[in-house]
N, CA, C and O atoms as a DFTB+ gen file, in Angstrom:
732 C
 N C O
     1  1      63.525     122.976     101.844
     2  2      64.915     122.694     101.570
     3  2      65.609     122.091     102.804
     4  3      66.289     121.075     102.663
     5  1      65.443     122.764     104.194
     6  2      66.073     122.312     105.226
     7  2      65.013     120.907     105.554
     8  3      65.860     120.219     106.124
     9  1      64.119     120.298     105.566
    10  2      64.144     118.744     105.335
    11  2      64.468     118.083     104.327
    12  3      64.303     116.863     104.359
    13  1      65.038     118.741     103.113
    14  2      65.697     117.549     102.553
    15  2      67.417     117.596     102.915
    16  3      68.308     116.778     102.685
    17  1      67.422     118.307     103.268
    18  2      69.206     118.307     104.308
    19  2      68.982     117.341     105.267
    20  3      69.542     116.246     105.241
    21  1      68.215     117.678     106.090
    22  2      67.973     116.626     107.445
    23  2      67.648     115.675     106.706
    24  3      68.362     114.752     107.096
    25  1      66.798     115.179     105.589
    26  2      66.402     113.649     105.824
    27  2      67.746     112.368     105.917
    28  3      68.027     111.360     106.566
    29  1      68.279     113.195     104.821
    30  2      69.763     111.835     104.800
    31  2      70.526     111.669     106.169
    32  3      70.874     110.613     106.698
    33  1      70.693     112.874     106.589
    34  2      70.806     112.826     108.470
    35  2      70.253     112.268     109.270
    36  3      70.808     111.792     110.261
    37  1      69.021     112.197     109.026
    38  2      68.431     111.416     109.763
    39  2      68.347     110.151     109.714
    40  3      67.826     109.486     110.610
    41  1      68.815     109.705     108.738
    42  2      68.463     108.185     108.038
    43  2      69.936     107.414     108.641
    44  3      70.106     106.207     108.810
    45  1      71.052     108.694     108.931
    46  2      72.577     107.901     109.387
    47  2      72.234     106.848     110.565
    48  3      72.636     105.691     110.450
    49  1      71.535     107.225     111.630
    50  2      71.814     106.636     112.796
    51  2      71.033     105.109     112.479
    52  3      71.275     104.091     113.128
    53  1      70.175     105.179     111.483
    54  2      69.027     103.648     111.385
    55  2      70.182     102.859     109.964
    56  3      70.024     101.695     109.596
    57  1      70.984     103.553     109.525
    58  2      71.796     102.672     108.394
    59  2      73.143     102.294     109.386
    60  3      73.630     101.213     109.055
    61  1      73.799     102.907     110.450
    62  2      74.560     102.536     111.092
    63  2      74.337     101.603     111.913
    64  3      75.280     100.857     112.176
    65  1      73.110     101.388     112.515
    66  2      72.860     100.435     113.552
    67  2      72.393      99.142     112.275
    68  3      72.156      98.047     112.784
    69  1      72.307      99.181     111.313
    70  2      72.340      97.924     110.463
    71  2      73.718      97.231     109.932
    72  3      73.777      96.091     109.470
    73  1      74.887      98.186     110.091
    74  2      76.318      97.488     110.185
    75  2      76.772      96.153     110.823
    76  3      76.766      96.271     112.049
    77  1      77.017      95.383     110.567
    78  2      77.232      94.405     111.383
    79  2      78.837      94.798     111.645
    80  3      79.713      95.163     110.862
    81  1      78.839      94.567     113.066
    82  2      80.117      94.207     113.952
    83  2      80.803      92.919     113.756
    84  3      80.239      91.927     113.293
    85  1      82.132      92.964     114.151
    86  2      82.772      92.075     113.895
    87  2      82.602      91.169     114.618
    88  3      82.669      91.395     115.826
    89  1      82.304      89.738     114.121
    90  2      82.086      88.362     114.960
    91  2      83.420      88.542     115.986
    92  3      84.578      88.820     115.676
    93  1      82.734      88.237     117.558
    94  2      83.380      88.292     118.764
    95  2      84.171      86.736     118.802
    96  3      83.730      85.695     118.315
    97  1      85.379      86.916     119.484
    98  2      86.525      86.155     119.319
    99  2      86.644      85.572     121.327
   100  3      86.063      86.086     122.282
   101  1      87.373      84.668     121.320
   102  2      87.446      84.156     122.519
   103  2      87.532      84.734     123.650
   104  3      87.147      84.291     124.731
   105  1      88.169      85.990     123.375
   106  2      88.572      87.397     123.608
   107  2      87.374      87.945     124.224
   108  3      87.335      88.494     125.325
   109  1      86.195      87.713     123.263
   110  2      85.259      88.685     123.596
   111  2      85.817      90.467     123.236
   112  3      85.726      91.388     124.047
   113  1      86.151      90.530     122.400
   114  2      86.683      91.437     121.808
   115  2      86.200      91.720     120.791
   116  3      85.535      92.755     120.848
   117  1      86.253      91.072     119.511
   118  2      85.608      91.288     118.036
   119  2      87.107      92.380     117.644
   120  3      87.068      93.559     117.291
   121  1      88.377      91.482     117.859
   122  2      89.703      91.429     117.626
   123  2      89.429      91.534     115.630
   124  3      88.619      90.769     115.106
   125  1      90.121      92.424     114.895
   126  2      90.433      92.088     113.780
   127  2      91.340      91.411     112.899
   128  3      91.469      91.216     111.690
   129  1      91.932      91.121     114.007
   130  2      93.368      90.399     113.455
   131  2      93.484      89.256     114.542
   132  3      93.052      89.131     115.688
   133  1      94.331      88.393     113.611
   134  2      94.240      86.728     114.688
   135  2      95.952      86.628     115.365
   136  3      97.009      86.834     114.769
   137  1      95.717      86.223     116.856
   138  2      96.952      86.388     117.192
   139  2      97.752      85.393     116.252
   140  3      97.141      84.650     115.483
   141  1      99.317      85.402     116.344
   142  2     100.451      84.444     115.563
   143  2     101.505      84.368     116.652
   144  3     101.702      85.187     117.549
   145  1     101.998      83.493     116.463
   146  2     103.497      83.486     117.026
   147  2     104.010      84.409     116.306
   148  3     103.681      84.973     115.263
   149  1     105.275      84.512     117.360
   150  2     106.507      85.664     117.550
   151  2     107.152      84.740     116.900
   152  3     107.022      83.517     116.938
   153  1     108.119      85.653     116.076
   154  2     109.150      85.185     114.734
   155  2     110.284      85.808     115.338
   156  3     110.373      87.027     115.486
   157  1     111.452      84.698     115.809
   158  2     112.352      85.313     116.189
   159  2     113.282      86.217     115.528
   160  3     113.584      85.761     114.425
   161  1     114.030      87.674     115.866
   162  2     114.348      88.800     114.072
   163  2     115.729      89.248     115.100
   164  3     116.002      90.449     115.115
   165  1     116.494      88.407     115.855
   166  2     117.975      89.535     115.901
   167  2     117.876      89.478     117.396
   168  3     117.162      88.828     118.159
   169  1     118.795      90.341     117.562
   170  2     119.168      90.764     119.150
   171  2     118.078      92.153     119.442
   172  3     117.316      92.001     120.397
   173  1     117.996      93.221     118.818
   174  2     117.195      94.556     118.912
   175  2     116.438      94.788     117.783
   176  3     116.730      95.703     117.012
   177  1     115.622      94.157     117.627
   178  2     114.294      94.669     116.286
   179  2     114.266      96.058     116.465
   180  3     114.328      96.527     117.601
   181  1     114.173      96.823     115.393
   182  2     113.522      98.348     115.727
   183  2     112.300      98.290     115.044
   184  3     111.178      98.103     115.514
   185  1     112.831      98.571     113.249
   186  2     111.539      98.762     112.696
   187  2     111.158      97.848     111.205
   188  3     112.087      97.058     111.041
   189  1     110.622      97.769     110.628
   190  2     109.511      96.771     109.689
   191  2     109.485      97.155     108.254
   192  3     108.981      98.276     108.326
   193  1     109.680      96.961     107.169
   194  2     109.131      97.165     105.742
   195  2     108.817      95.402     105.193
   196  3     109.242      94.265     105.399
   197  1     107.850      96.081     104.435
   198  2     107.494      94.341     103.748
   199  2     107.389      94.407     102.540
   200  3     106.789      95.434     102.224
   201  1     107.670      93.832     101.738
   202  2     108.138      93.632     100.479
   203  2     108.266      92.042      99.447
   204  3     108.597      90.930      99.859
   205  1     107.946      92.374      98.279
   206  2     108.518      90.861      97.697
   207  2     110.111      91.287      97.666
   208  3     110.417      92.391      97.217
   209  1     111.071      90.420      98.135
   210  2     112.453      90.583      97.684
   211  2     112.847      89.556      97.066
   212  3     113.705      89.888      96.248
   213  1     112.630      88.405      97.051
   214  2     113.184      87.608      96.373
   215  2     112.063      87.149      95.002
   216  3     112.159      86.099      94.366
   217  1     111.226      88.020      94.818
   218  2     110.467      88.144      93.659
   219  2     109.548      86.682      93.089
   220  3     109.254      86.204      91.993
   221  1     109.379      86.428      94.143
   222  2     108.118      84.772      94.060
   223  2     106.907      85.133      94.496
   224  3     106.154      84.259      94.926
   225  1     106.512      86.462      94.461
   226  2     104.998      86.824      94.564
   227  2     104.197      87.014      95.983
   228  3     103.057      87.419      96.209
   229  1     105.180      86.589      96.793
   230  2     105.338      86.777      98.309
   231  2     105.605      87.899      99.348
   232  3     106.825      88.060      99.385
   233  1     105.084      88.602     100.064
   234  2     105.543      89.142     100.543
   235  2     106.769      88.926     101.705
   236  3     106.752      87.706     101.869
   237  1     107.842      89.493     102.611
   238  2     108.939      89.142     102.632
   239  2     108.775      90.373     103.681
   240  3     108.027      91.308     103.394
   241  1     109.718      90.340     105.285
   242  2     110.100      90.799     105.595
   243  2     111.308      91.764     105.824
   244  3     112.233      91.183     105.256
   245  1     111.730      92.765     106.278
   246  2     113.086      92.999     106.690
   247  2     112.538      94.288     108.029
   248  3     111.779      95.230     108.260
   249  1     113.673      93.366     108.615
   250  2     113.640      94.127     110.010
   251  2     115.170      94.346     110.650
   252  3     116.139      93.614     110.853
   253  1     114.732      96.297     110.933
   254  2     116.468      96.636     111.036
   255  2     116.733      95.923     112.673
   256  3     115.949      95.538     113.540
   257  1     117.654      95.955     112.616
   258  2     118.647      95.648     113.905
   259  2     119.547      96.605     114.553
   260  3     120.609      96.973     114.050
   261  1     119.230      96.878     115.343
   262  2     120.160      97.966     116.302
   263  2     121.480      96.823     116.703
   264  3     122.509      97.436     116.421
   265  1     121.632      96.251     116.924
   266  2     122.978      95.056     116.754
   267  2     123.772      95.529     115.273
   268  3     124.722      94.890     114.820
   269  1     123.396      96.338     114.841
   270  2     124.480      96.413     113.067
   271  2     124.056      95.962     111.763
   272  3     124.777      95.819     110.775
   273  1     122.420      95.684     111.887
   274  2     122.446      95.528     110.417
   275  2     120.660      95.010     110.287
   276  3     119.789      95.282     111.114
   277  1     120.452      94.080     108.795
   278  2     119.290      93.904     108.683
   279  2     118.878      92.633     108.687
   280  3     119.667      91.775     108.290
   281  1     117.644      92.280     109.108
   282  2     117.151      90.678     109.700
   283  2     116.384      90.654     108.221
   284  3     115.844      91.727     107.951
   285  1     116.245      89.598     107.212
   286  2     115.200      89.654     106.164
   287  2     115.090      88.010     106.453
   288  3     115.954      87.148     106.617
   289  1     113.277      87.964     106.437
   290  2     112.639      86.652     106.389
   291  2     111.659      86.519     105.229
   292  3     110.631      87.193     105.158
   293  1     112.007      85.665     104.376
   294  2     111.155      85.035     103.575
   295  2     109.915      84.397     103.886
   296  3     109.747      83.617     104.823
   297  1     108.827      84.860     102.841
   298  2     107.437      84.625     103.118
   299  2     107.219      83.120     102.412
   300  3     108.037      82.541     101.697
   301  1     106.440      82.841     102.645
   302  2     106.562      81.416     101.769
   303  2     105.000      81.515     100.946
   304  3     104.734      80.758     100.012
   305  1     104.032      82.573     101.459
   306  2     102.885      82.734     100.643
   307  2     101.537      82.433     101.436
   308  3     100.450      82.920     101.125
   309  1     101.803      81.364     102.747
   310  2     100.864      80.769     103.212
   311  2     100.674      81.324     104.995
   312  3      99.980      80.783     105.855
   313  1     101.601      82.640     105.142
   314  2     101.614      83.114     106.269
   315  2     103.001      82.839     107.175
   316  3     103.454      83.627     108.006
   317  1     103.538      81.602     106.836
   318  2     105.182      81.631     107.169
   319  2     106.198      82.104     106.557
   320  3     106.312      82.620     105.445
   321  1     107.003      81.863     107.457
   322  2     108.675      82.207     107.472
   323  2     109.821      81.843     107.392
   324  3     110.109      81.089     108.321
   325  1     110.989      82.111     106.395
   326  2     111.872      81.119     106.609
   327  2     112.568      81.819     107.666
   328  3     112.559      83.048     107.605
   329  1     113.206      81.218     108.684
   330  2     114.486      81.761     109.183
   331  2     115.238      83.030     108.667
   332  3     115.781      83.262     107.587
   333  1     115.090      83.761     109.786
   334  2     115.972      85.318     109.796
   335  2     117.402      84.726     108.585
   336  3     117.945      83.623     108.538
   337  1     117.645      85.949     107.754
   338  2     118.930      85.749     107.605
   339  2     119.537      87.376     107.848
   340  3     118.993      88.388     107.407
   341  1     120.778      87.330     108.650
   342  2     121.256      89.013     108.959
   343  2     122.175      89.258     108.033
   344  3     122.716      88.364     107.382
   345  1     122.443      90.602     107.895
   346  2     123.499      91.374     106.843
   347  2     123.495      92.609     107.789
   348  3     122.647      93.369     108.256
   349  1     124.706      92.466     107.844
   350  2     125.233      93.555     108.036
   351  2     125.049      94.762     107.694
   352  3     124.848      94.871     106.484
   353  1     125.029      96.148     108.523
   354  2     124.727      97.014     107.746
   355  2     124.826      98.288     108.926
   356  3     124.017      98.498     109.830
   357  1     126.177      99.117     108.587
   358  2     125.740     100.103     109.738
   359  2     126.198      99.845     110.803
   360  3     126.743      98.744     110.720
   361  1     126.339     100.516     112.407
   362  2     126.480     100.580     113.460
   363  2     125.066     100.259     114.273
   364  3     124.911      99.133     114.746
   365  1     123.898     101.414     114.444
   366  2     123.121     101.255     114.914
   367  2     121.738     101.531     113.434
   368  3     121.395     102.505     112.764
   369  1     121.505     100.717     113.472
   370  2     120.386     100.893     111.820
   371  2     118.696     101.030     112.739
   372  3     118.260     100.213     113.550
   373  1     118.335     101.722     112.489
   374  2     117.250     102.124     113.123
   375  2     115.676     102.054     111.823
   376  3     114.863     101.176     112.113
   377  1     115.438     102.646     110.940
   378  2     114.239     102.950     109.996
   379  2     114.504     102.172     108.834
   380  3     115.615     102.217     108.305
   381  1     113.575     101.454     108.384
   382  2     113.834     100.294     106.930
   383  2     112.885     100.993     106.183
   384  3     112.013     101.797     106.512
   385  1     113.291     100.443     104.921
   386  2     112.196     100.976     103.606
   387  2     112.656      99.780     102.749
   388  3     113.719      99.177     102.899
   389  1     111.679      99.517     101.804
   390  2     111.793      98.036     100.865
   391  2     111.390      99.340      99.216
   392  3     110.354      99.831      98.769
   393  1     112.770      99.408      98.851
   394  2     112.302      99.980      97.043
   395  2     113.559      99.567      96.068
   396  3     114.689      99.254      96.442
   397  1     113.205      99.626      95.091
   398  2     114.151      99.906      94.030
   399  2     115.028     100.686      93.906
   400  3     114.538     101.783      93.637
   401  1     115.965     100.716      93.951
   402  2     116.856     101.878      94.308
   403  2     117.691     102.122      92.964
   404  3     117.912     103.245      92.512
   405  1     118.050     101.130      92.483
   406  2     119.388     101.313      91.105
   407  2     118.859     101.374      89.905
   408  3     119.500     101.666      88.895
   409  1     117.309     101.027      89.947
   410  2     116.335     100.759      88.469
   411  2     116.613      99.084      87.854
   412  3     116.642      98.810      86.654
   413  1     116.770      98.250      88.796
   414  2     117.105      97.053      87.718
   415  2     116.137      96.261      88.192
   416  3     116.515      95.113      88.428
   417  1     115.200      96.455      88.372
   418  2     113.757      95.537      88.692
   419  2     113.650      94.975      90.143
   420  3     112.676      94.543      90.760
   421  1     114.900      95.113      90.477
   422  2     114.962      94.176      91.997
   423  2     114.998      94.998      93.316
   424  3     115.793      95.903      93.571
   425  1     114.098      94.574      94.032
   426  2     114.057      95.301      95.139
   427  2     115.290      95.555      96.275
   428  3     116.043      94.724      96.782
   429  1     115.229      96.682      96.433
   430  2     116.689      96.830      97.498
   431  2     115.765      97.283      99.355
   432  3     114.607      97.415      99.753
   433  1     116.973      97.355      99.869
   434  2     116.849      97.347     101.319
   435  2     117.778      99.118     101.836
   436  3     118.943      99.455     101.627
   437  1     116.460      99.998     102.647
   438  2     117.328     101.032     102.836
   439  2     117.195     101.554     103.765
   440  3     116.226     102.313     103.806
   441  1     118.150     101.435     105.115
   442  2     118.436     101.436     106.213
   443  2     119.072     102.587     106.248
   444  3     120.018     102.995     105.574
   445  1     118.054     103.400     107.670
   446  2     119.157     104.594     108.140
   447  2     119.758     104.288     109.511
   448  3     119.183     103.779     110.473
   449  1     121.374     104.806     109.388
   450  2     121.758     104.517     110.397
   451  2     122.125     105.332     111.740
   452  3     123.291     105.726     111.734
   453  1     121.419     105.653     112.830
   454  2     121.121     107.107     113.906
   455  2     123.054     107.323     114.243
   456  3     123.415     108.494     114.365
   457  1     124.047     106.329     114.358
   458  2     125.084     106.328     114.875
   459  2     125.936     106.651     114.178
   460  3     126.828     107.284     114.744
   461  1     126.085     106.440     112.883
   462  2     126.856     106.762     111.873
   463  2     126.173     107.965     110.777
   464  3     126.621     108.463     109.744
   465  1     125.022     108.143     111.448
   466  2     124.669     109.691     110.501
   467  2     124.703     109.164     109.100
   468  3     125.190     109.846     108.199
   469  1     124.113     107.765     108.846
   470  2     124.153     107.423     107.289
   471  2     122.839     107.170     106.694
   472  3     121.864     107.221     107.444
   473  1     122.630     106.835     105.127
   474  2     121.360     105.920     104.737
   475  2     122.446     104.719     104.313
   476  3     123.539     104.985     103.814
   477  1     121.970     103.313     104.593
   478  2     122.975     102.379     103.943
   479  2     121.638     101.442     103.258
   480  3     120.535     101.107     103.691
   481  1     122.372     101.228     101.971
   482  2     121.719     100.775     101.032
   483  2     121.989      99.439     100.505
   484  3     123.010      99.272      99.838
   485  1     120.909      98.129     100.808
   486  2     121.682      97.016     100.403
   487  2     121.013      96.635      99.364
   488  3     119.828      96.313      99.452
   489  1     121.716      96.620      98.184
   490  2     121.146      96.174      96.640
   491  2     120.953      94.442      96.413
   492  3     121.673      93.473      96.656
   493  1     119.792      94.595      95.908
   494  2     119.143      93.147      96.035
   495  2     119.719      92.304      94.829
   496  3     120.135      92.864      93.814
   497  1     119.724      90.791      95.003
   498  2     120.331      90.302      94.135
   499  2     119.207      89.208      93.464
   500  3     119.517      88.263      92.739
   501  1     117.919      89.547      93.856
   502  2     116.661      89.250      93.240
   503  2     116.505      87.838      93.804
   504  3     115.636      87.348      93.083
   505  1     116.793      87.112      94.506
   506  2     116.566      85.737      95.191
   507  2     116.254      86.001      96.254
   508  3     115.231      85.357      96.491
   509  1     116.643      86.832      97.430
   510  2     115.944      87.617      98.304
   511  2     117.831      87.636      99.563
   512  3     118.033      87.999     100.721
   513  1     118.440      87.241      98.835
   514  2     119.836      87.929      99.102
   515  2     120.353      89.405      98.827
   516  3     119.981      90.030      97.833
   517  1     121.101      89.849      99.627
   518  2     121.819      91.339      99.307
   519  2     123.375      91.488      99.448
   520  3     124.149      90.610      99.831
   521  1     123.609      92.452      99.159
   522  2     124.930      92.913      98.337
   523  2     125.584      93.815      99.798
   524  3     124.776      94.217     100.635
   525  1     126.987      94.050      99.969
   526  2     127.174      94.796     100.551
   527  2     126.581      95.701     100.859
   528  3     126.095      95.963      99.758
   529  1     125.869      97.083     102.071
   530  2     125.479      97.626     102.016
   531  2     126.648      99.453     101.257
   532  3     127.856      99.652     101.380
   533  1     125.726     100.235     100.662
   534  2     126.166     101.473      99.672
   535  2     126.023     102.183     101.200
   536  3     125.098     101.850     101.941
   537  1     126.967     103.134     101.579
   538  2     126.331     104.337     102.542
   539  2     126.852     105.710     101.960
   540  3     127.814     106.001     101.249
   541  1     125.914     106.381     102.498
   542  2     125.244     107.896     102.241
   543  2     125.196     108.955     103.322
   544  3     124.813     108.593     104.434
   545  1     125.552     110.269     103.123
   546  2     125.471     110.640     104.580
   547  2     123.911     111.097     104.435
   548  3     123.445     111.317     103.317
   549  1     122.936     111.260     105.907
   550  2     122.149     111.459     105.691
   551  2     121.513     112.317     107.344
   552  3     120.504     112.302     108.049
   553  1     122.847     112.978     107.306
   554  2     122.613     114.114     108.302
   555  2     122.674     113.488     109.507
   556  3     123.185     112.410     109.814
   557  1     121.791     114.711     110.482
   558  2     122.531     114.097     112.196
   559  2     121.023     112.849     112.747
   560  3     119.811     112.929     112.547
   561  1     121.742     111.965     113.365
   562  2     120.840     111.289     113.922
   563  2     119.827     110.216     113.039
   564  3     119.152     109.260     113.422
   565  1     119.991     110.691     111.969
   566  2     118.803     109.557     111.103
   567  2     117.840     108.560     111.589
   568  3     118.437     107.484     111.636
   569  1     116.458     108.408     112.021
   570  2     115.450     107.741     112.234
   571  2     114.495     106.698     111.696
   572  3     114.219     105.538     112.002
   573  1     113.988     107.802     110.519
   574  2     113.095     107.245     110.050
   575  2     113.432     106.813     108.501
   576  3     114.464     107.361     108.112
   577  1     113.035     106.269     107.876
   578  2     113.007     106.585     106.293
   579  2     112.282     106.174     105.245
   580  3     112.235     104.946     105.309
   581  1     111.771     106.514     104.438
   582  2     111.102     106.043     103.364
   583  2     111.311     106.907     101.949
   584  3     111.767     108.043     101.826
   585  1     110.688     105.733     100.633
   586  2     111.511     106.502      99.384
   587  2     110.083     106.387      98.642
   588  3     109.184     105.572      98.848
   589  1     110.143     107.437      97.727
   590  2     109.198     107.792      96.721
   591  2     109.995     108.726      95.430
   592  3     111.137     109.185      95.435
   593  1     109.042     108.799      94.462
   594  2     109.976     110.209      93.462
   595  2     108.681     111.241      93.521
   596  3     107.598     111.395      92.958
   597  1     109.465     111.836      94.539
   598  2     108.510     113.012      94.880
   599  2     108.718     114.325      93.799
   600  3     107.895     115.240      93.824
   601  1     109.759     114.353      92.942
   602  2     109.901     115.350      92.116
   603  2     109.313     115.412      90.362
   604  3     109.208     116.185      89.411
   605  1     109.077     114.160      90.730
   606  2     108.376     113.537      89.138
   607  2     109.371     113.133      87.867
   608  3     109.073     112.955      86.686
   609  1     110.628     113.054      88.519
   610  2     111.483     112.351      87.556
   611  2     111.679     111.298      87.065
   612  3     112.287     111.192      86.000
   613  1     111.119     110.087      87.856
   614  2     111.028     108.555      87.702
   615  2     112.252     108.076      88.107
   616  3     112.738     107.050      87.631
   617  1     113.056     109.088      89.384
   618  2     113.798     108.215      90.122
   619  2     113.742     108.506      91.655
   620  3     113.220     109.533      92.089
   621  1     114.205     107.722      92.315
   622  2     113.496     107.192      93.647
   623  2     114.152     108.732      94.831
   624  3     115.287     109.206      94.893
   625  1     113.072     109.067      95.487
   626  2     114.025     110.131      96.306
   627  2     113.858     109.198      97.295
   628  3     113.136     108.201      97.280
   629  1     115.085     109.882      98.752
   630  2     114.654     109.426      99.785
   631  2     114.513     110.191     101.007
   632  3     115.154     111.190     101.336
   633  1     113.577     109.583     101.647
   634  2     113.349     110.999     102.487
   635  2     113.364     110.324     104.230
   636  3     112.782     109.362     104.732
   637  1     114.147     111.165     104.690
   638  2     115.090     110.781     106.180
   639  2     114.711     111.781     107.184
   640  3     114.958     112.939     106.848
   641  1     114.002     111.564     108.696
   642  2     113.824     112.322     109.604
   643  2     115.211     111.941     110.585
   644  3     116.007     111.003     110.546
   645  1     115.106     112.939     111.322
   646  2     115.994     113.041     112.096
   647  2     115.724     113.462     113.251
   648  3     115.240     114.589     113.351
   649  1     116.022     112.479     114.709
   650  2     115.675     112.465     116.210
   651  2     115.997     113.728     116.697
   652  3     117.004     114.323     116.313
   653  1     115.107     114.246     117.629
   654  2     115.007     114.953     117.894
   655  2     115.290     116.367     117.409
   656  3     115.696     117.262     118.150
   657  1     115.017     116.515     115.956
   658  2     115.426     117.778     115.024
   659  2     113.820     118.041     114.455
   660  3     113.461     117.021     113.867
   661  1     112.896     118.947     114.450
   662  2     112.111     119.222     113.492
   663  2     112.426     119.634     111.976
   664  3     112.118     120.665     111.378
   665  1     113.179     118.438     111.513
   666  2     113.479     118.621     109.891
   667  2     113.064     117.198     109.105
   668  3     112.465     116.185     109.464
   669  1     113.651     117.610     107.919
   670  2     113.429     116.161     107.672
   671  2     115.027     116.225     105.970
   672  3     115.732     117.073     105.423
   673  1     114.851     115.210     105.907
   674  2     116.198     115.437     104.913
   675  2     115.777     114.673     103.367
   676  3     115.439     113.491     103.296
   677  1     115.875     115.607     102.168
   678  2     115.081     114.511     100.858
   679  2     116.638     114.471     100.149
   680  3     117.537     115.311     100.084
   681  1     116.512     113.200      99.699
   682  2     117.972     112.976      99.071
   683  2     117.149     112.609      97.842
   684  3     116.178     111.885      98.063
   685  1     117.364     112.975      96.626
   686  2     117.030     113.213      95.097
   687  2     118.107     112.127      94.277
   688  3     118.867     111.375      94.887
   689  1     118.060     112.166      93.505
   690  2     118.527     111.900      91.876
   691  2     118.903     110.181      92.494
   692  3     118.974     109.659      93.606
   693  1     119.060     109.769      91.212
   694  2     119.830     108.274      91.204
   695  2     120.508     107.603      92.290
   696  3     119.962     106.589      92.724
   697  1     121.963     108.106      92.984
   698  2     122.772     107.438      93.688
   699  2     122.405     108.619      95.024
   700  3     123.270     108.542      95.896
   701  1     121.914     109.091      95.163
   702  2     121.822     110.272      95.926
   703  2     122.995     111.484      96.149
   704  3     123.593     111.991      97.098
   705  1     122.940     111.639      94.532
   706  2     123.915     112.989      94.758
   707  2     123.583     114.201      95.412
   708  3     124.406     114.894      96.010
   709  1     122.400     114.453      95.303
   710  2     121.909     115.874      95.597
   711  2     121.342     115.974      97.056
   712  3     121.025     114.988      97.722
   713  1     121.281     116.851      97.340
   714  2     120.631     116.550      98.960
   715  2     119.959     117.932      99.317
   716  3     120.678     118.927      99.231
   717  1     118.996     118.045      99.604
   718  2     118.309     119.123     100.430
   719  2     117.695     118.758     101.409
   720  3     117.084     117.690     101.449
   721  1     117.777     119.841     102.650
   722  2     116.923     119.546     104.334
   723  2     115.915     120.683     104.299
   724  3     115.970     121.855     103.927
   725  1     115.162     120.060     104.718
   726  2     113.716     121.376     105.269
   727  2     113.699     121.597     106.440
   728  3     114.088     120.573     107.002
   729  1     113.455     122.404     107.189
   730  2     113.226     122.592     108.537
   731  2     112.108     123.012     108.659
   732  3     111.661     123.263     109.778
């Protein structure tokens, strides 16, 4: 019994050394990813969600801005970009998330903001434009954020950490009426 345990063990180290490695790059590295130019996104980039927003099958940037709001660049499909466009949003907007937020097929933009203790929410207008941003309180400091329906209702929660606090904050139902924090 204990050689047929060992044999498949034994067989790891002669099936691993048949892996091929990644073809080595100028680098001499065997880099997985190819460098690109820098895409200019604002005065203070913080953080990143990617998304189709303007719903052409593309993926699509948005990147918050510690300057007051959100940078979103259009993908064009082939690895470019159109030009940043900013919206406003917030004081200091720190954590992005790319979801649906209202249920109307179109992707929204949802920024927490660390200075104003908010989530601000900019509802998409399906071309890859947005709407005033909605704000929410969303406790002290707000960081991070991302949305799921973690309760199994089929509407979007959102769920918000907070700097230097070991908690985290889930905002529930539709418009985010409800609110509970965990510590």
């Amino acid at each position: 019994m204990l050689a047929m345990l060992l044999g498949p063990m034994q067989m790891l180290p002669r099936v691993l050394s048949q892996r091929k490695a990644p073809s080595k790059t100028p680098t001499g590295g065997g880099e997985l990813f190819v460098a690109a130019p820098f895409l200019p996104v604002g005065t203070f980039p913080d953080h990143v969600a990617v998304g189709d927003l303007n719903q052409d099958g593309f993926d699509d940037i948005a990147v918050s801005d510690r300057a007051g709001g959100v940078q979103v660049l259009l993908g064009d499909g082939h690895g470019g970009f159109a030009a940043p466009v900013f919206y406003a949003a917030g004081e200091i907007p720190e954590g992005v998330a790319i979801a649906d937020f209202n249920g109307d097929g179109i992707p929204d933009i949802f920024l927490v903001d660390v200075n104003a203790n908010a989530v601000e929410i900019l509802l998409g207008n399906g071309d890859g434009t947005f709407q005033p941003p909605l704000t929410f309180p969303a406790g002290t400091q707000p960081n991070y954020v991302t949305v799921g329906d973690l309760n199994g209702d089929g509407l979007l929660d959102v769920v918000v950490t907070q700097n230097f606090r070991p908690r985290l904050q889930v905002q529930s139902s539709r418009i985010c009426p409800a609110s509970r924090s965990y510590s």
